[in-house]
N, C-alpha and C positions, 0 to 999 in steps of 0.2 A: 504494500500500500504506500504510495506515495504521502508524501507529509506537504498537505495544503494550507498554506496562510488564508484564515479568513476574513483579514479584517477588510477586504476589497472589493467580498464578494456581497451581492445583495441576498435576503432571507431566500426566495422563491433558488435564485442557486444551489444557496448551500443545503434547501432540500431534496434539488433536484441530485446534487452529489450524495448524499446522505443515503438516497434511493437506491442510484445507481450501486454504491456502496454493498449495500442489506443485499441487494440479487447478486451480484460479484459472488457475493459468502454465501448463500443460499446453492446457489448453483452450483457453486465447488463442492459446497461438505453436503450436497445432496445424496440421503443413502436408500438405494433402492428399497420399494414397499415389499417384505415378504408376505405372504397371504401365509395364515398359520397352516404348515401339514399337519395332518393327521396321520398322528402313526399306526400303521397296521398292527391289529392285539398281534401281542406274540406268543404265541403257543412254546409252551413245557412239551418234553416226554418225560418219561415216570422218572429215570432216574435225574435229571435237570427240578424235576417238581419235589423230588424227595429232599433233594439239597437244599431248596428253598426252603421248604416247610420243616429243616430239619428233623427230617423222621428216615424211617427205614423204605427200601420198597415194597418188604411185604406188607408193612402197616399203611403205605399207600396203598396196595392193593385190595388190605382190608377192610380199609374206609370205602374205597369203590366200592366194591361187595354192598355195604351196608349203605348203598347211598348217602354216605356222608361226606365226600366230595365230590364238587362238581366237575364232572370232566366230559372228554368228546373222543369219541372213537369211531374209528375208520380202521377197517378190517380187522386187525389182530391190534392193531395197536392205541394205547391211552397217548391221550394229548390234552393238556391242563392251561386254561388261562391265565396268564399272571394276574389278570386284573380279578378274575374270577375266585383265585388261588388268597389272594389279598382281603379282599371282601370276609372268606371264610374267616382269616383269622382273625380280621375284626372282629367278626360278629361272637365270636367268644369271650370277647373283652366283658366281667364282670365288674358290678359296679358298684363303687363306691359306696363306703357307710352313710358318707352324707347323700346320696342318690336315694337309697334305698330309705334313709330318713325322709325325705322330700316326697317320695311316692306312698308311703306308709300315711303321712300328715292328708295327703291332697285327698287319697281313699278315705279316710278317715272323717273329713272335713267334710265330704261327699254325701258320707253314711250319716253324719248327726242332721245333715240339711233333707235327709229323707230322698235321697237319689239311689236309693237302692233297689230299686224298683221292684217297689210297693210292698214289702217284706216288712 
């Protein structure tokens, strides 16, 4: 950038250089728009899914059995979602004594207001 003296210049100039200025720098450090990808789920096989969920593969396979993992099979073979895989072990997440304080109160608070329908 050039170093310009303005005491010479009139207002309407120096904001036509000020302009000129702003798109010079605009147009340079212009950075292309990515569109967000979407990444393809990725599929587990049992032993990739066992190391995940730190377990064995018979005990993976014993959860399948018992449908207590969700998986996808195609011929012979188990194939496990990560996102699906994830999911499961959230949802084993146990809660908390104040949780369990919180929903004990709200039931409670429910029942003295006669929402217990009709009992």
């Amino acid at each position: 950038m050039e170093n310009v003296v303005f005491t010479n210049l009139s207002i309407p100039e120096i904001r036509q250089l000020f302009r000129q200025e702003l798109e010079t720098y605009f147009e340079t450090n212009k950075q292309p728009e990515q569109p967000p990808t979407e990444q393809p789920e990725q599929l587990l096989t049992i032993q990739q899914a066992a190391e995940f969920l730190n377990l064995t593969v018979p005990t993976i396979y014993s959860k399948v059995s018992k449908n207590q993992l969700p998986v996808m099979k195609r011929s012979k073979r188990l194939y496990f979602s990560r996102t699906d895989l994830m999911e499961y072990v959230k949802a084993g997440r146990k809660k908390s004594n104040a949780e369990i304080e919180r929903e004990a109160e709200a039931y409670l608070s429910n029942c003295k207001k006669g929402l217990n329908n009709g009992k």
